[in-house]
C-alpha positions, 0 to 999 in steps of 0.5 A: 670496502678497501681495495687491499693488495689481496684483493686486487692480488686475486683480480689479476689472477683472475684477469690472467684466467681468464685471458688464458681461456680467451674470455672477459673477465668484466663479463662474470663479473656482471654475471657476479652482480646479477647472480642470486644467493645461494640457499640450503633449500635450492641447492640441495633442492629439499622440494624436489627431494621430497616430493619423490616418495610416491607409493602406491597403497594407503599404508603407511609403511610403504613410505619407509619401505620406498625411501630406504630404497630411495636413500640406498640408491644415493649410497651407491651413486655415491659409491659409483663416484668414488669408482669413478675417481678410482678406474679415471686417476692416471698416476697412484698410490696407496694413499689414494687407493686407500682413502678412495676404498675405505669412502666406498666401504663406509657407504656400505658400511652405513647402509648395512648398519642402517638396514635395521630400519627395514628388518625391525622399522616396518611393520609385518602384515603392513609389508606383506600386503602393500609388496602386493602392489609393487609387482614385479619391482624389486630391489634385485633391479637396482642398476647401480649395485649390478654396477658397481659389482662391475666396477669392483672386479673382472667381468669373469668373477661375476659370472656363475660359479658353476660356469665360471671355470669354462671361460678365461676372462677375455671373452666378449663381455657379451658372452660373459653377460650371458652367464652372470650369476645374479641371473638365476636369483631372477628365475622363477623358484617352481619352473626356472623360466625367468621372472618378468623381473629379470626380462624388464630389467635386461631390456632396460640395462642389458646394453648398458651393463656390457658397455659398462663391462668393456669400459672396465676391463682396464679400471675397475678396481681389481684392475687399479690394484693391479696398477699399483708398485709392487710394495703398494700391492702388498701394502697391509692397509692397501689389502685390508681396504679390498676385502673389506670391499669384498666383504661389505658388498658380496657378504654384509649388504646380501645377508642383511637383506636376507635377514630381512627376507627371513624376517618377512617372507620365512614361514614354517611350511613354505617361504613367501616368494620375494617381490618379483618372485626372486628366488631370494633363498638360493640368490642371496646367501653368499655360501651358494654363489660364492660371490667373491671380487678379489679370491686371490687375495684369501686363503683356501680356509677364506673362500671355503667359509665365506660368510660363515661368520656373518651367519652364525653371529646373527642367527646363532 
């Protein structure tokens, strides 16, 4: 091959990196010789993946079940990733803000399209047989959805509604902890003593949730929203994106799931408790918790009708 002028153009440049940081350039370039090839296989380690999916009965659904979980798990890393970019960044501007929002909201807005595969791709009895086995797991102890909820707004949003008027925001996180509203979508629907869902999952997360609170007083989303000029705040596209942040986690991604629950666990005479024993009636619809991230940005006829039109347009 040719020593061109661009090609010994880039080993200059490369000389002068690495001089920069005190190291031999002859050293990677061995390492260069030496290195095997990247493969799909190997980099997206397809083997590891796949081996993944370890249910704990013989019917044949629960492999649907668990890798729809599996993949929803993945939306919200990638989710996560996105906040990440967001609360770190120093300097920005509505076109990042935008552009960083709407990946957010296209994961969700994936996942919430994509929720069909668990309302109409399982079968019934399969289902009501195999969640059997899975006590007391449930989808109400996915981390990363309580994170990414933490990362979207301040702390005080999160908190119960009927608590919420009793604290200002800046209390210790601790205390705000104490009272969040997803809490009670873990009581026990008959005597209202918490579910060995909510106990195991606070004794894995708890410490974890409020480190990451104190971490996001200043960077979760409402917080680089509030960073922005003033004209980028009342950028159209910049507003739109936040509710539709708001929408797509607090109204679509619940009340797909209710549609689900609806769908399996609804009976004429008395409701199938969810897996866990998730009080999924009062936990999930939005118009009981009134899970809104960004109030200040909706009219008084928003928050009174929230999730009403995501209600009516599927069950009416």
């Amino acid at each position: 091959m040719e020593m061109t002028p661009e090609i010994l153009q880039r080993i200059e440049l490369l000389k002068a990196k690495y001089d920069a940081q005190g190291q031999d350039l002859t050293t990677y370039l061995d390492g260069l010789l030496y290195a095997k090839t990247v493969n799909y296989w190997d980099y997206i380690q397809v083997d590891t993946l796949l081996s993944l999916q370890k249910t704990y009965t013989d019917f044949p659904d629960e492999t649907i079940f668990l890798m729809y979980h599996q993949i929803t798990e993945l939306y919200f890393k990638l989710a996560l990733h996105e906040f990440d970019q967001l609360g770190e960044k120093k300097s920005i501007d509505a076109a990042f803000f935008i552009s960083r929002v709407t990946r957010i909201n296209r994961y969700f807005e994936a996942l919430t399209k994509s929720f069909e595969i668990m309302i109409d791709g399982m079968d019934r009895e399969q289902f009501l047989k195999f969640r059997l086995s899975l006590h007391p797991a449930s989808g109400f102890q996915s981390a990363q959805y309580r994170k990414i909820e933490i990362c979207s707004t301040d702390f005080l949003q999160l908190v119960h509604k009927d608590k919420r008027a009793s604290y200002k925001g800046t209390e210790a996180i601790e205390d705000l902890f104490e009272h969040v509203y997803w809490k009670e979508g873990a009581t026990d629907a008959a005597t209202g003593v918490k579910t060995l869902t909510l106990v195991e999952f606070e004794q894995r997360y708890k410490d974890e949730f409020i480190q990451l609170g104190n971490e996001q007083r200043t960077k979760n989303l409402w917080q680089v929203y509030l960073r922005l000029s003033a004209e980028d705040q009342q950028n159209e596209a910049v507003i739109d994106a936040l509710k539709q942040n708001d929408i797509n986690v607090n109204i679509n991604w619940p009340l797909a799931h209710y549609k689900s629950a609806v769908r399996y666990l609804a009976r004429e005479k008395a409701d199938i408790a969810a897996t866990g024993g998730t009080n999924w009636q009062k936990y999930l619809p939005p118009r009981f918790q009134k899970r809104i991230f960004y109030p200040s940005l909706l009219s008084e006829k928003e928050i009174e009708e929230w999730g009403k039109a995501w209600v009516e347009s599927v069950f009416s």
